[in-house]
SEDREN-851968 format. One record per atom (N, C-alpha, C): residue number from 1; x, y, z. Coordinates in nm, 2 decimals. Last residue first. Layout:
# SEDREN-851968
+-----+--------+--------+--------+
!   n !     xx !     yy !     zz !
+-----+--------+--------+--------+
! NUM !      X !      Y !      Z !
...
+-----+--------+--------+--------+
END
This chain:
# SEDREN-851968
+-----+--------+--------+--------+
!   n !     xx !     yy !     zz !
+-----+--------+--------+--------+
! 160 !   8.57 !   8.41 !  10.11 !
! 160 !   8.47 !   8.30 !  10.10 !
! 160 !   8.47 !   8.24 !  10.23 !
! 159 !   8.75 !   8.59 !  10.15 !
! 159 !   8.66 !   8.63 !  10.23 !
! 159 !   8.54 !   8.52 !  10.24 !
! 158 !   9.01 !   8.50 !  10.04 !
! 158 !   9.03 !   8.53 !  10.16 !
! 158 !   8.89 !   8.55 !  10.24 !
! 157 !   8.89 !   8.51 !   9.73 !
! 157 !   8.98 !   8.38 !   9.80 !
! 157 !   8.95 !   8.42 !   9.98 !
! 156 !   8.82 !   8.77 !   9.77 !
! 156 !   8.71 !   8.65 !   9.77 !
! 156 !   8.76 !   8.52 !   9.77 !
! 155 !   9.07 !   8.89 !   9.68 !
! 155 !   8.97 !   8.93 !   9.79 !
! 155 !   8.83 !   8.82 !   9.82 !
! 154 !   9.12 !   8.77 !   9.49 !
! 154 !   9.22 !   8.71 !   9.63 !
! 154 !   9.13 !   8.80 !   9.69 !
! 153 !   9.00 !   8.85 !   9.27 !
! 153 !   9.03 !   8.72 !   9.32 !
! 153 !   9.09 !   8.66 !   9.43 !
! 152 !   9.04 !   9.12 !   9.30 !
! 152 !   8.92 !   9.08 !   9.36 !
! 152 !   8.88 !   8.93 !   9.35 !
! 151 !   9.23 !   9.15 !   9.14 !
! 151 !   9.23 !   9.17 !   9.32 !
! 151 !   9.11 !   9.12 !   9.37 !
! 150 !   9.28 !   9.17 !   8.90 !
! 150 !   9.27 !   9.02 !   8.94 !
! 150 !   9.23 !   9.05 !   9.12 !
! 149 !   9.38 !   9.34 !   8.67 !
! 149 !   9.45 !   9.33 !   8.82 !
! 149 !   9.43 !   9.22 !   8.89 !
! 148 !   9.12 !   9.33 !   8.48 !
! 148 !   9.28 !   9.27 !   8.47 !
! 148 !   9.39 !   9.28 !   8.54 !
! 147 !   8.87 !   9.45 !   8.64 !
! 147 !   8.94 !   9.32 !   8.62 !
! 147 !   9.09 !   9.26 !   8.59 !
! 146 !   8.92 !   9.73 !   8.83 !
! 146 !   8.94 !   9.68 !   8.71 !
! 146 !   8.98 !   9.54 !   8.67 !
! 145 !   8.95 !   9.83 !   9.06 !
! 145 !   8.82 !   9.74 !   9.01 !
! 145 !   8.84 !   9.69 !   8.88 !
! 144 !   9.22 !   9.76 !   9.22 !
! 144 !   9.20 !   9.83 !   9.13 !
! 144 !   9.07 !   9.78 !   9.07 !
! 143 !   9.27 !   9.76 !   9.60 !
! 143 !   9.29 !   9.68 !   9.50 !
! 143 !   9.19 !   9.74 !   9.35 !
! 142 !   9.52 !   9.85 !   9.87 !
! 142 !   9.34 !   9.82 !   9.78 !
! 142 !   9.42 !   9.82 !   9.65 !
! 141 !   9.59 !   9.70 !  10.21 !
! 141 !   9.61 !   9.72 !  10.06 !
! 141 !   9.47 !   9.78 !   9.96 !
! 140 !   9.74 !   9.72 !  10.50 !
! 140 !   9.63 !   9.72 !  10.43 !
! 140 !   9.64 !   9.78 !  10.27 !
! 139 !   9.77 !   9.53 !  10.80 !
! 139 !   9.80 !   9.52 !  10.62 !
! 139 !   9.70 !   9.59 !  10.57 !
! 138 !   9.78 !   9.56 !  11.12 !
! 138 !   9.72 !   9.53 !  10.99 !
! 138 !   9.83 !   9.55 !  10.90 !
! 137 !   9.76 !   9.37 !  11.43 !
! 137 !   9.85 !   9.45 !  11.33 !
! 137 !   9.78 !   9.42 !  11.22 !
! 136 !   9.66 !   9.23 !  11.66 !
! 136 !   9.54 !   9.30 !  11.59 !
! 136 !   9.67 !   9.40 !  11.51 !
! 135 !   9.74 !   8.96 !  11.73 !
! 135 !   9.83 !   9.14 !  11.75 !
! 135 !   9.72 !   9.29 !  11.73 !
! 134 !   9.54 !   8.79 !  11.65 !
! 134 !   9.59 !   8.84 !  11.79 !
! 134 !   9.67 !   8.95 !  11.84 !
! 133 !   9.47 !   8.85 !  11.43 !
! 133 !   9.36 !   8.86 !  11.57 !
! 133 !   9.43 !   8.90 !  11.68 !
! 132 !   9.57 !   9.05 !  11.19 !
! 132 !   9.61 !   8.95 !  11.30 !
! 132 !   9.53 !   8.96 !  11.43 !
! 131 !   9.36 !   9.18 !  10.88 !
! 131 !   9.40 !   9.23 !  11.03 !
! 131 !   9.49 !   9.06 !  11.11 !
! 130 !   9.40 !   9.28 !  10.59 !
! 130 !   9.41 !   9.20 !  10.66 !
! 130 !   9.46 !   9.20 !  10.80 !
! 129 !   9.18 !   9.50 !  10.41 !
! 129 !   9.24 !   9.49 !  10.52 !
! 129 !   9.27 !   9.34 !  10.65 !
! 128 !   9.15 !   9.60 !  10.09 !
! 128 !   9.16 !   9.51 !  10.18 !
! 128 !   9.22 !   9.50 !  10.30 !
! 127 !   8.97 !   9.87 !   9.96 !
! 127 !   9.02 !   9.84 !  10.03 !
! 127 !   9.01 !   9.69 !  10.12 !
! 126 !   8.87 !   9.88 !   9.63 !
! 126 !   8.84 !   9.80 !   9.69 !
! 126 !   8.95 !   9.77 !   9.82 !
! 125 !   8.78 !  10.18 !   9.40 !
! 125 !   8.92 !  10.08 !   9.46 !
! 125 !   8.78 !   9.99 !   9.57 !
! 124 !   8.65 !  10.39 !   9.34 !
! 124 !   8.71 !  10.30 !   9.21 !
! 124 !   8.83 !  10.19 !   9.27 !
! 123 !   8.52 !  10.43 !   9.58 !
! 123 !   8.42 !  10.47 !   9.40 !
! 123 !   8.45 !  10.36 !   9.32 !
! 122 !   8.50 !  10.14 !   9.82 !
! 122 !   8.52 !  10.25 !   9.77 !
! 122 !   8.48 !  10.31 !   9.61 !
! 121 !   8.42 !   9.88 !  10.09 !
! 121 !   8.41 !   9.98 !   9.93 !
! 121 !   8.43 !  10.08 !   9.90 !
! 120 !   8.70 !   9.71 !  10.25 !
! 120 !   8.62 !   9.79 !  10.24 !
! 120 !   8.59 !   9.90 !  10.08 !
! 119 !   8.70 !   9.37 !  10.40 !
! 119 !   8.70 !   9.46 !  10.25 !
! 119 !   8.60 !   9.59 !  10.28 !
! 118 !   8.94 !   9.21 !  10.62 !
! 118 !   8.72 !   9.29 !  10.59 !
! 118 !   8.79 !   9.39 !  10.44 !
! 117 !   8.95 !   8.88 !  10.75 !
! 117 !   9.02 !   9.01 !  10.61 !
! 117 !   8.92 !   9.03 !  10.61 !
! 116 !   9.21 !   8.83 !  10.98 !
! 116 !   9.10 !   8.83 !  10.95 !
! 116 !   9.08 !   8.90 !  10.83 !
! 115 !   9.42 !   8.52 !  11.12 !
! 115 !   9.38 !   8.66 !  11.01 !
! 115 !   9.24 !   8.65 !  10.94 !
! 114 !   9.44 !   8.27 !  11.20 !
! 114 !   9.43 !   8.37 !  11.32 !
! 114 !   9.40 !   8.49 !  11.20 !
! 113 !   9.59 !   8.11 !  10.93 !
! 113 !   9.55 !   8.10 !  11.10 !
! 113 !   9.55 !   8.26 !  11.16 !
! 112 !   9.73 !   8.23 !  10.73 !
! 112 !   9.63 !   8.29 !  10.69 !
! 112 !   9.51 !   8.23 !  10.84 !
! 111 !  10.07 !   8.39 !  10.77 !
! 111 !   9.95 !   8.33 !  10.79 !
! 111 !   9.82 !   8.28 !  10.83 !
! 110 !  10.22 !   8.63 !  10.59 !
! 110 !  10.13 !   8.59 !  10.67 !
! 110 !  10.05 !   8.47 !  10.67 !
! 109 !  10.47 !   8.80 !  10.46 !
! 109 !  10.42 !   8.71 !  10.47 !
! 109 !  10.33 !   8.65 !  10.58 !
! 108 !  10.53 !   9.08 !  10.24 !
! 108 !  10.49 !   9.01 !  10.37 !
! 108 !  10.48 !   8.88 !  10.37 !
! 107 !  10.74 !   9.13 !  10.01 !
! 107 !  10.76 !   9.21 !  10.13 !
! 107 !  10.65 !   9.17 !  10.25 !
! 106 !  11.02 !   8.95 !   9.89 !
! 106 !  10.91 !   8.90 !   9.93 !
! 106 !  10.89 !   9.03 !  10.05 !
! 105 !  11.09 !   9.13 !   9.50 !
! 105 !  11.09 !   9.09 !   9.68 !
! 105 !  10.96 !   9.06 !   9.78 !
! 104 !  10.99 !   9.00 !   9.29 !
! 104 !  11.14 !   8.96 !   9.34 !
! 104 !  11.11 !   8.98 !   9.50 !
! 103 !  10.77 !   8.82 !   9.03 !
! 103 !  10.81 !   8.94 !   9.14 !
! 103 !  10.96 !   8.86 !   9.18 !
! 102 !  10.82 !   8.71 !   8.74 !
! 102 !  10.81 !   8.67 !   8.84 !
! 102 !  10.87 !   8.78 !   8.93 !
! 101 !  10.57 !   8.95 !   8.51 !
! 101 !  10.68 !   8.88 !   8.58 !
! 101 !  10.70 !   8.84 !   8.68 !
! 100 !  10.33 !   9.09 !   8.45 !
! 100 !  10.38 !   8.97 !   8.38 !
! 100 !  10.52 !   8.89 !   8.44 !
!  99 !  10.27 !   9.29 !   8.59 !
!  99 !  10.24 !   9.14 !   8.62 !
!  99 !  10.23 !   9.06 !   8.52 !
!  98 !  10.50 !   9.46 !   8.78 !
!  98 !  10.49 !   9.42 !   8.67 !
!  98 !  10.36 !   9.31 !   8.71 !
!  97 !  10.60 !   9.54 !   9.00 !
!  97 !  10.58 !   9.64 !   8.91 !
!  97 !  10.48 !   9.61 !   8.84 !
!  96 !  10.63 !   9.43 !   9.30 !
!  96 !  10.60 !   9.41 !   9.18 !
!  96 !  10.56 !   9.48 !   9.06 !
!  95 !  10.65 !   9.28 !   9.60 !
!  95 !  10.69 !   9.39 !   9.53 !
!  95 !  10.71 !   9.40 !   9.41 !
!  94 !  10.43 !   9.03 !   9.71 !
!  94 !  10.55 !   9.07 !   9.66 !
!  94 !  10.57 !   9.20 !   9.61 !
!  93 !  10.28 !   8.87 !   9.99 !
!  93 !  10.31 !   9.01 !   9.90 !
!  93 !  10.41 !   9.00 !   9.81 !
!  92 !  10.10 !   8.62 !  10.05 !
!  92 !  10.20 !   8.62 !  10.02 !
!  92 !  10.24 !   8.76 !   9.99 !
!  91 !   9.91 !   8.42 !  10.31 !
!  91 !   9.92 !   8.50 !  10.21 !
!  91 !  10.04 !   8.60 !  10.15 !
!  90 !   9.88 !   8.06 !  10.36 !
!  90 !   9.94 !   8.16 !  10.37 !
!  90 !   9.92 !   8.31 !  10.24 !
!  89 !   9.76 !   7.82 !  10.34 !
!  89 !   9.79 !   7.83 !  10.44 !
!  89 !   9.84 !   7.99 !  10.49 !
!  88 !   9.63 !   7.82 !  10.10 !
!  88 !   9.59 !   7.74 !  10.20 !
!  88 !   9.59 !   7.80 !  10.32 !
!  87 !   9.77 !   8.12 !   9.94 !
!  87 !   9.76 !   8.01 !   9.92 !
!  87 !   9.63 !   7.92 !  10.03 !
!  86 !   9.77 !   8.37 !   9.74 !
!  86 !   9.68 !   8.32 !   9.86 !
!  86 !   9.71 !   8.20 !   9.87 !
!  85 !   9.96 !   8.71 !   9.67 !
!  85 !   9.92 !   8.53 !   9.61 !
!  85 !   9.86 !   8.50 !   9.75 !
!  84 !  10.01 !   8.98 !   9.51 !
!  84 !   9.93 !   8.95 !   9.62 !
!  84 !   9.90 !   8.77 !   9.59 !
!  83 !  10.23 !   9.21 !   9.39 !
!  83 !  10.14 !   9.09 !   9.38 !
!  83 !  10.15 !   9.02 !   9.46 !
!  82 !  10.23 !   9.61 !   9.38 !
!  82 !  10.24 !   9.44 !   9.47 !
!  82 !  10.15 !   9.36 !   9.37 !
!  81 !  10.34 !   9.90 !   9.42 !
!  81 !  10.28 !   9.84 !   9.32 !
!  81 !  10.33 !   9.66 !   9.35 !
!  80 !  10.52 !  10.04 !   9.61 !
!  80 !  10.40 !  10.12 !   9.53 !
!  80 !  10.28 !  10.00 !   9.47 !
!  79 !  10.59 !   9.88 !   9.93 !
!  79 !  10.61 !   9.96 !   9.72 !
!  79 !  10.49 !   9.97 !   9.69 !
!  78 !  10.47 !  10.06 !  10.21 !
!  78 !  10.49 !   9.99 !  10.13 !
!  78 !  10.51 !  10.00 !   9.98 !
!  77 !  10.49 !  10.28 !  10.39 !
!  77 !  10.58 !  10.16 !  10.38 !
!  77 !  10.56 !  10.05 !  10.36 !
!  76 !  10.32 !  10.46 !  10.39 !
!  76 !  10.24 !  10.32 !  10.41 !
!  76 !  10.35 !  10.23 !  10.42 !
!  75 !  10.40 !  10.69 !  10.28 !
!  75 !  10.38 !  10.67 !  10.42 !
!  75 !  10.35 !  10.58 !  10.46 !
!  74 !  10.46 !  10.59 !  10.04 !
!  74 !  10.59 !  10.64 !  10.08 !
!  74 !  10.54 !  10.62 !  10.25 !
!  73 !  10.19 !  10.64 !   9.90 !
!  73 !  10.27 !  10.50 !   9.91 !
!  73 !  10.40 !  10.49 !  10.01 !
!  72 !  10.16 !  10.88 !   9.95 !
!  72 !  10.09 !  10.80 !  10.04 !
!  72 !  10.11 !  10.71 !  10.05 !
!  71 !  10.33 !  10.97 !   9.77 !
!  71 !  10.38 !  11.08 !   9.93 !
!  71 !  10.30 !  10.94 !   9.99 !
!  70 !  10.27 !  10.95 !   9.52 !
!  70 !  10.42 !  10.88 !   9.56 !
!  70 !  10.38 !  10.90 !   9.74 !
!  69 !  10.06 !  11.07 !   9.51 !
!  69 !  10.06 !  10.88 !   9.48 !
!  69 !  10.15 !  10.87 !   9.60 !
!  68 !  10.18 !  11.31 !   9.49 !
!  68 !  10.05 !  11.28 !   9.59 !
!  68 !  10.05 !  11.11 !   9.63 !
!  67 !  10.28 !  11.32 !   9.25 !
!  67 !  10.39 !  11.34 !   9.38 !
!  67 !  10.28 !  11.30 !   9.51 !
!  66 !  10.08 !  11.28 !   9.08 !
!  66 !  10.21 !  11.19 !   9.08 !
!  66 !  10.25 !  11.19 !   9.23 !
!  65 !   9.93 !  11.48 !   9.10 !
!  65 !   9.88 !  11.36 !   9.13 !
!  65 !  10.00 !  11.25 !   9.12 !
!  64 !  10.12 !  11.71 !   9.04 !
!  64 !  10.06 !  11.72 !   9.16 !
!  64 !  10.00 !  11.55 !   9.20 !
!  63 !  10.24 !  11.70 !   8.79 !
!  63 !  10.29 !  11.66 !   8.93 !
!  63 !  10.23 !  11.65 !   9.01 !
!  62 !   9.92 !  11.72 !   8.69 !
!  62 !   9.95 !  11.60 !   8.66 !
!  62 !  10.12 !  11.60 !   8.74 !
!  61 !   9.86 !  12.00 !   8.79 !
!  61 !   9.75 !  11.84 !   8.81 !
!  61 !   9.83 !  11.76 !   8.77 !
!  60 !  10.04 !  12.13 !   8.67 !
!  60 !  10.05 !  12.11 !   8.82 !
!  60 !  10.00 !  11.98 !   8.86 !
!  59 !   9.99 !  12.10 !   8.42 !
!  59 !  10.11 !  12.06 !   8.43 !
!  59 !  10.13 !  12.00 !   8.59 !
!  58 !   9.80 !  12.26 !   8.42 !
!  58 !   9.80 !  12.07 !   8.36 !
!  58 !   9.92 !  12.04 !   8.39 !
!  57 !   9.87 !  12.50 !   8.48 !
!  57 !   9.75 !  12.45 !   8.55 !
!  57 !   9.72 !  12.24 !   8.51 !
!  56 !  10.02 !  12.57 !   8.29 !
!  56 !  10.06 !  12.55 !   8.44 !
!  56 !  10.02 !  12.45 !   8.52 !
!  55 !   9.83 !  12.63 !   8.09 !
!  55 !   9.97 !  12.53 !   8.09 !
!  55 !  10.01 !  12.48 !   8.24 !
!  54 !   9.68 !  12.79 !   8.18 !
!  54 !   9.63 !  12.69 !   8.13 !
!  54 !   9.72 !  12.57 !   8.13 !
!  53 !   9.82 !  13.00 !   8.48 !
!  53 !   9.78 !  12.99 !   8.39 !
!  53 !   9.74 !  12.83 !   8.33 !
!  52 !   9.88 !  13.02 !   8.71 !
!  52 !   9.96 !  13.08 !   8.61 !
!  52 !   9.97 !  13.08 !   8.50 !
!  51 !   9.66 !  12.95 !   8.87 !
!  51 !   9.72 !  13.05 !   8.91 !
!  51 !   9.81 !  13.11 !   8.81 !
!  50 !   9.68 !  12.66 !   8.82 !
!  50 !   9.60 !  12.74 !   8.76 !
!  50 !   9.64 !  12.90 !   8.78 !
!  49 !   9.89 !  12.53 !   9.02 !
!  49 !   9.93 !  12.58 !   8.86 !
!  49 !   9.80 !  12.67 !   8.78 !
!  48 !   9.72 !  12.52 !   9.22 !
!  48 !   9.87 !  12.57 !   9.25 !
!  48 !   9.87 !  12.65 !   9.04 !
!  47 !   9.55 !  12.31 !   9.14 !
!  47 !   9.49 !  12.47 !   9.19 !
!  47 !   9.63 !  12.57 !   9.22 !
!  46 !   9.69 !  12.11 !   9.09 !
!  46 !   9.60 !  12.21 !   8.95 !
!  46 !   9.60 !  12.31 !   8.97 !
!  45 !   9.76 !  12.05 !   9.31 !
!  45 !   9.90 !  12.09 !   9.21 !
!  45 !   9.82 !  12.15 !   9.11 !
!  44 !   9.53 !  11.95 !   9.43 !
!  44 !   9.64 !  12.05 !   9.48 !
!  44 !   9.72 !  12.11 !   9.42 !
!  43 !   9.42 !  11.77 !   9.29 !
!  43 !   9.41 !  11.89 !   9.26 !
!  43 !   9.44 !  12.00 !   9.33 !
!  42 !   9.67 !  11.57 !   9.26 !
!  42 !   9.63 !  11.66 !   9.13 !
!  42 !   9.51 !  11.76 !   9.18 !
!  41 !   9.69 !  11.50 !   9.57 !
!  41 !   9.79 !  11.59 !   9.48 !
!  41 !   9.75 !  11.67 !   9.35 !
!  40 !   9.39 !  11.37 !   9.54 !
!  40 !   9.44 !  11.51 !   9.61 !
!  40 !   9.56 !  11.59 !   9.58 !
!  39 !   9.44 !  11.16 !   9.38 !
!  39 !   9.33 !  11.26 !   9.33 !
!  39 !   9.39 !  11.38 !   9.46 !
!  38 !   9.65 !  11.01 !   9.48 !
!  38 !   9.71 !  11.04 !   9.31 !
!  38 !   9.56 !  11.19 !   9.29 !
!  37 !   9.59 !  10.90 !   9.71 !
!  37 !   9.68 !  11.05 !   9.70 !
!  37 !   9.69 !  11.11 !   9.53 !
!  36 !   9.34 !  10.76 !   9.65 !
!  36 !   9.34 !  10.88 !   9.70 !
!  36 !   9.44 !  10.96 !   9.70 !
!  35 !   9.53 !  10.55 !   9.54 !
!  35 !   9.41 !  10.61 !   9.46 !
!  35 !   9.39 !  10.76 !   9.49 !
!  34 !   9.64 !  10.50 !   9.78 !
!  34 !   9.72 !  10.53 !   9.65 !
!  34 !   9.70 !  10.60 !   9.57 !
!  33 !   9.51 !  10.41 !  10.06 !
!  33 !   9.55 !  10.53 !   9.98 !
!  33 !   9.63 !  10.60 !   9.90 !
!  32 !   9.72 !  10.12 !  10.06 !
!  32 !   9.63 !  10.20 !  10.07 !
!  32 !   9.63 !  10.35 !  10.06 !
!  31 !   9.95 !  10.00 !   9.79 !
!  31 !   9.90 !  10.06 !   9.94 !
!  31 !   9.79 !  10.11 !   9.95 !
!  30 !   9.79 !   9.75 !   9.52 !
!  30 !   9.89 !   9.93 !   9.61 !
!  30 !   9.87 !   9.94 !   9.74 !
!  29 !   9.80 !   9.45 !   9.36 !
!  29 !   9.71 !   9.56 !   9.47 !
!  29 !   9.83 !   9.70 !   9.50 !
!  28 !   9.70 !   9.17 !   9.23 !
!  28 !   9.78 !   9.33 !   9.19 !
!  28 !   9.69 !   9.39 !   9.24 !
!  27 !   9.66 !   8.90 !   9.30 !
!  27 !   9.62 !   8.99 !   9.21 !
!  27 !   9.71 !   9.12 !   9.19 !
!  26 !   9.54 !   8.51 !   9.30 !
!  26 !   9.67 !   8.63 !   9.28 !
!  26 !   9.62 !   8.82 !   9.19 !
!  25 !   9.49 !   8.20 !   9.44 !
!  25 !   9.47 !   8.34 !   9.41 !
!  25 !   9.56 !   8.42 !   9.41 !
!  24 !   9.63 !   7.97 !   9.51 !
!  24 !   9.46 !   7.94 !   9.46 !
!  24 !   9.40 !   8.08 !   9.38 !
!  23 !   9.92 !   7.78 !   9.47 !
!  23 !   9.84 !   7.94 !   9.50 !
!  23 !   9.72 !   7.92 !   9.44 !
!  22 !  10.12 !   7.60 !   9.70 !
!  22 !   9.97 !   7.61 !   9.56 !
!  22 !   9.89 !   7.68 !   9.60 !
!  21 !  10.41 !   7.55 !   9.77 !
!  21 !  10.28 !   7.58 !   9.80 !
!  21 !  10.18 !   7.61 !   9.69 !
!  20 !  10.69 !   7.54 !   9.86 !
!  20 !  10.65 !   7.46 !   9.79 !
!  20 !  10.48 !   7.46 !   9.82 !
!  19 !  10.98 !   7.74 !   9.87 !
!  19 !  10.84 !   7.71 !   9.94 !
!  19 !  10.74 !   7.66 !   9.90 !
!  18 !  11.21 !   7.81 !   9.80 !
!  18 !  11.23 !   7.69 !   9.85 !
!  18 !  11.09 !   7.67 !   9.93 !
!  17 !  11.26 !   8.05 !   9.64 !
!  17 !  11.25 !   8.07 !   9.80 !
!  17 !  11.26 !   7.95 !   9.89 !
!  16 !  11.13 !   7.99 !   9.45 !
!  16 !  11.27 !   8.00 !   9.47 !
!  16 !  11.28 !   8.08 !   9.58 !
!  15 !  10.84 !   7.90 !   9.47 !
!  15 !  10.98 !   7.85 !   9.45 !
!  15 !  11.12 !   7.89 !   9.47 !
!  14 !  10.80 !   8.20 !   9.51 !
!  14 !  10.78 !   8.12 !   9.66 !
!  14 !  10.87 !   7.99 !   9.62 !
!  13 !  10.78 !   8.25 !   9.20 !
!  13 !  10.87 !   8.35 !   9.33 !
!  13 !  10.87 !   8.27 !   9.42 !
!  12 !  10.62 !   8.11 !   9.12 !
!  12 !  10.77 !   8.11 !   9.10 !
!  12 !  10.87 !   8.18 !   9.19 !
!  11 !  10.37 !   8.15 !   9.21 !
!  11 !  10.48 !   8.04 !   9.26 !
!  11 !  10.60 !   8.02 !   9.20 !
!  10 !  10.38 !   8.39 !   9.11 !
!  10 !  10.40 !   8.42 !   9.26 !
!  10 !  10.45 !   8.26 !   9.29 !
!   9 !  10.33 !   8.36 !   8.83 !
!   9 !  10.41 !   8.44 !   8.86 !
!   9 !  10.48 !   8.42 !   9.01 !
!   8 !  10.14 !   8.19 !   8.83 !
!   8 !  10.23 !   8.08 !   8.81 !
!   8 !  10.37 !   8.19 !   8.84 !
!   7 !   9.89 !   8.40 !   8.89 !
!   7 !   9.93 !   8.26 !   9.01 !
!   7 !  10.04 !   8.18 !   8.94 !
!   6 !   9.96 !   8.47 !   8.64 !
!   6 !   9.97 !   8.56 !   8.77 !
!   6 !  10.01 !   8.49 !   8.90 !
!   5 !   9.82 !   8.29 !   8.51 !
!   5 !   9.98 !   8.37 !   8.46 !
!   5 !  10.03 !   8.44 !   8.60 !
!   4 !   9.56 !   8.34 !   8.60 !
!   4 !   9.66 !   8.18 !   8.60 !
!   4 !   9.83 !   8.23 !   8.54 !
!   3 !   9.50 !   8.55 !   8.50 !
!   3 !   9.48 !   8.49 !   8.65 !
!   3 !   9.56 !   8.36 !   8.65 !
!   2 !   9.62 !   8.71 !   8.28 !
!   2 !   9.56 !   8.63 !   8.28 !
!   2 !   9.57 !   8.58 !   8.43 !
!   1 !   9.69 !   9.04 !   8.16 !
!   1 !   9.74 !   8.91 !   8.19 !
!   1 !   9.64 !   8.82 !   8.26 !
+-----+--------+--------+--------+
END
């Protein structure tokens, strides 16, 4: 999907919300350590299923990296799978499977006065961390290197 499909996704959402704002950036991000739980469950659940063999053993790695995802998204209290809009003034979350569709729930909203955002590198993710100066409470998301997520457009919206 296309960066501009994406940004017309989240102002449709903030439209009907009655918020009349112009998104400059949008991407598709997870909780933090998503990446990471989906590789420690699989080879927890490998090393579990190798033990009973070849079948087992793929069977385990692949609950294993599922149930791992799920367990780190589940402690982050946040959905699994978000689109991320930037506007001017504000940054937006939604809970979002999809990104071809207009998300449904709004799960943060922040303004973009007083917040700070440090990116940190990783193999295959790009942890974003939007901190509040003054609470110093975070957000923290990463975001998939893979271009057609778009995260690294709202990570360089927020860091230019």
């Amino acid at each position: 999907m296309s960066e501009e499909s994406m940004v017309e996704a989240v102002e449709g959402a903030l439209a009907a919300r009655g918020i009349d704002e112009q998104v400059v950036a949008a991407g598709q991000f997870n909780p933090r350590g998503h990446t990471g739980g989906l590789f420690v469950g699989g080879i927890a659940g490998g090393d579990a299923g190798s033990r009973l063999g070849e079948v087992a053993d793929a069977v385990g790695t692949a609950a294993g990296s599922l149930a791992g995802m799920r367990a780190a998204d589940a402690a982050s209290g946040l959905p699994d799978t978000m689109l991320v809009g930037v506007t001017d003034a504000t940054v937006y979350g939604f809970a979002g499977r999809s990104r071809h569709a207009v998300p449904s729930d709004l799960v943060f909203q922040v303004p973009r006065a007083g917040l700070t955002a440090k990116v940190h590198q990783r193999v295959n993710v790009r942890v974003l961390e939007l901190i509040d100066e003054a609470s110093g409470s975070t957000i923290e998301l990463e975001g998939n290197r893979l271009p057609v997520t778009h995260s690294n457009d709202v990570i360089e919206a927020l860091t230019a």
